[in-house]
N, C-alpha and C positions, 0 to 999 in steps of 0.2 A: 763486794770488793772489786778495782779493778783489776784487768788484767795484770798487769805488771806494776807495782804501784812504786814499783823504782826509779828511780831518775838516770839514763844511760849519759855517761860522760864519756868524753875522748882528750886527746891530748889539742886538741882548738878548743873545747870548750871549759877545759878543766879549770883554768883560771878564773871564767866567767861566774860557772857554775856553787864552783866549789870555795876557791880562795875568797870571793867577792860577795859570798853570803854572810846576809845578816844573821841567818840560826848555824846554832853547829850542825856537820857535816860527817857522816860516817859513809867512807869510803869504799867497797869492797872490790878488792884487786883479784879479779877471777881468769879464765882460761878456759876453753870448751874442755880441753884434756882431763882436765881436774874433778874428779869422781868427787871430792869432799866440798867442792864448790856449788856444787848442785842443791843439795838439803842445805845449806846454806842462804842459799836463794833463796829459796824456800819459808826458811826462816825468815829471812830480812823483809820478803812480799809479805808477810803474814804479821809480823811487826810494827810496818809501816805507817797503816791507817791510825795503830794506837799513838803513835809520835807525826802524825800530822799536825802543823801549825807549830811544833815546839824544834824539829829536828827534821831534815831533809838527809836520808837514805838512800846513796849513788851508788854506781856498779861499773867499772871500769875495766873494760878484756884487754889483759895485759900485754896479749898478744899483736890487737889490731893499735895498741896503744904502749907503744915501746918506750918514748920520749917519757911522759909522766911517770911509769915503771923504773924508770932507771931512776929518774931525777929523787925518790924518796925512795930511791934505795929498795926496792919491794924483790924479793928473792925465794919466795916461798910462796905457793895461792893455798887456799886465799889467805891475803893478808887484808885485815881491816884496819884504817888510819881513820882517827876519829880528827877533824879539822876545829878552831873556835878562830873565827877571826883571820883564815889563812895561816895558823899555824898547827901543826899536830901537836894534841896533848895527849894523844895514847895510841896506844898498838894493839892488834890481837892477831896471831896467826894460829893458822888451823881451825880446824871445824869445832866451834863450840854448842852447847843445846839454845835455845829459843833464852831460857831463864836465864843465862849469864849475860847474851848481846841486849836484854831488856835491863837490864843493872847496868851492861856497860853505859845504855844510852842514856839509864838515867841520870848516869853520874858525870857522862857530858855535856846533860843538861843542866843538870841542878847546881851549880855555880853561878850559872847565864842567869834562870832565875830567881835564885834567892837576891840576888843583885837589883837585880828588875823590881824587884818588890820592897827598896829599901828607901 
């Protein structure tokens, strides 16, 4: 696995990155301060590889990243904004286990693809 197998966004590339992908987009709105953001990380790196090709997993430090932060409204770390298409279709704030962020992602996926296969 690699090192970090996340994608780092900032407020220049969030549009590129994020809004202007073709897969959906789980965003994690972190902070160094943030004790629950950690095993988090943790989580989403260990995730990742399993949703390679279907779903691209970002990380955005809310703090060196104030503009994007503000603009969807993010008020708690970490907060997760799952993207499809440049729009959010879900939220998750707080630290959730490995098993809930692998259902959330698959149920941001599995729309995309039951479509895909029609």
């Amino acid at each position: 696995m690699p090192e970090n197998p996340l994608i780092t966004v900032t407020d220049e590339t969030f549009a590129d990155v994020v809004l202007g992908a073709q897969l959906p987009v789980l965003v994690d709105f972190w902070a160094k301060w943030c004790g629950p953001c950690r095993p988090l990380a943790v989580s989403l790196a260990e995730l990742a590889p399993e949703f390679e090709g279907r779903a691209l997993i970002a990380k955005l430090d809310s703090d060196e990243n104030p503009e994007t932060t503000r603009q969807y409204r993010v008020m708690s770390m970490p907060t997760l904004l799952f993207f499809r298409a440049g729009i959010v279709t879900a939220t998750l704030v707080g630290l959730r286990p490995k098993n809930v962020l692998r259902t959330a992602l698959n149920n941001a996926i599995e729309p995309v693809e039951a479509y895909a296969n029609r």
